[in-house]
N, C-alpha and C positions, 0 to 999 in steps of 0.2 A: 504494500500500500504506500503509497508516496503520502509525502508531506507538505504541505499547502502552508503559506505564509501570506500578511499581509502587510504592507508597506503603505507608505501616503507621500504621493508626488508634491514637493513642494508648490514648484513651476507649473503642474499641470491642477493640481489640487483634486486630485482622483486618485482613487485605492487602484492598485497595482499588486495581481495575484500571483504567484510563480509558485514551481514545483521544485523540489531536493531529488532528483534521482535518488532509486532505493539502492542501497548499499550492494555491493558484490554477493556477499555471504546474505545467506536468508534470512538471519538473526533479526527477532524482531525488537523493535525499540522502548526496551525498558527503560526510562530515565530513571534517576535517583537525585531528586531535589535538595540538595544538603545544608537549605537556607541561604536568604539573604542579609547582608548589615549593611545597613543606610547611613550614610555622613553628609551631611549638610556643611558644604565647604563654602558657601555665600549665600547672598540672597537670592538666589536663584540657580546657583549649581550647586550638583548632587552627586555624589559616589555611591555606586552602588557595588556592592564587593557581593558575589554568588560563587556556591563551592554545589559541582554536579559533579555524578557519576553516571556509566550507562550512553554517556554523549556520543552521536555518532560521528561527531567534528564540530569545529568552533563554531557551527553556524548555532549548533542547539544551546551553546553555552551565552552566544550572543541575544538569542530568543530570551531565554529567561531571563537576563540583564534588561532589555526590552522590557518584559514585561510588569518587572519588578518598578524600570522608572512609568511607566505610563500610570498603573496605580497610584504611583506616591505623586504623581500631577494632580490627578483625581482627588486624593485626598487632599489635597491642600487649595482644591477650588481653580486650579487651573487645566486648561483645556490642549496645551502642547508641550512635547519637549523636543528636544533637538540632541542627537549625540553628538558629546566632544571630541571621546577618545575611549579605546577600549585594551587591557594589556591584560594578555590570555599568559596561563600556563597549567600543563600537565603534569602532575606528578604521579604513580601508581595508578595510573586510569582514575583520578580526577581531576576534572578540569576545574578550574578558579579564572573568574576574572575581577577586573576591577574598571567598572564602566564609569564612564562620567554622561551626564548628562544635565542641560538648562532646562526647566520648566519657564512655562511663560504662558499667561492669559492670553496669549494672541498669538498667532500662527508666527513663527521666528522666519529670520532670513538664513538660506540657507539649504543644503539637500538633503540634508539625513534629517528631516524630522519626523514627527508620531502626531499623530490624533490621537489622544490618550483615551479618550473613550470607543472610540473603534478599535485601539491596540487591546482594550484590556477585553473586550466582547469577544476578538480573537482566541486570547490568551484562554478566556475559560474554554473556548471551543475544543482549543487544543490541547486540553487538560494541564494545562504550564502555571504555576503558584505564582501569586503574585502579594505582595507585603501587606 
């Protein structure tokens, strides 16, 4: 079964669907969500630190960093974030990152941003934790 993701064109301001080819090996995709910790580095930028096991590649590691900042937009009464920066690593088959991300009441400038209430309607779709 393929995996379906959803994004938000800043330029175009339309959802943009794509698929993850399935892995080589038939293994199917058990994640193992190993929590997120939140840091509030401004008034508007966020670090979001997640530790996953089960990850089929940086992309699932980067989904849940995703999903973790769109909730925490949400809860704080804003409606965008935008990623800054993402620094991945593997140790013993888990992965960690440490995302950054801006929230912002208003769609930011910029390509990598989120509609945080379409990110997060995703995210439970795709059974992915969010803070």
């Amino acid at each position: 079964m393929a995996r379906h993701c959803v994004g938000i064109l800043a330029m175009a301001g339309g959802v943009a669907a794509c698929d993850r080819p399935e892995a080589a090996t038939d293994a199917p995709f058990v994640p193992d969500y190993r929590g997120i910790e939140t840091r509030l580095l401004g008034d508007d930028l966020v670090s979001f630190r997640v530790a996953m096991g089960g990850a089929r590649d940086q992309g699932d590691v980067d989904a849940y960093a995703r999903c973790a900042a769109a909730q925490y937009a949400v809860i704080r009464g804003y409606g965008f974030a935008r990623h800054v920066r993402t620094k991945l690593a593997q140790t013993g088959g888990i992965w960690r990152a440490d995302a950054v991300y801006t929230i912002s009441p208003t769609l930011p400038r910029g390509e990598r941003t989120i509609d945080a209430e379409v990110t997060v309607a995703d995210c439970r779709d795709q059974g992915i934790p969010t803070v």
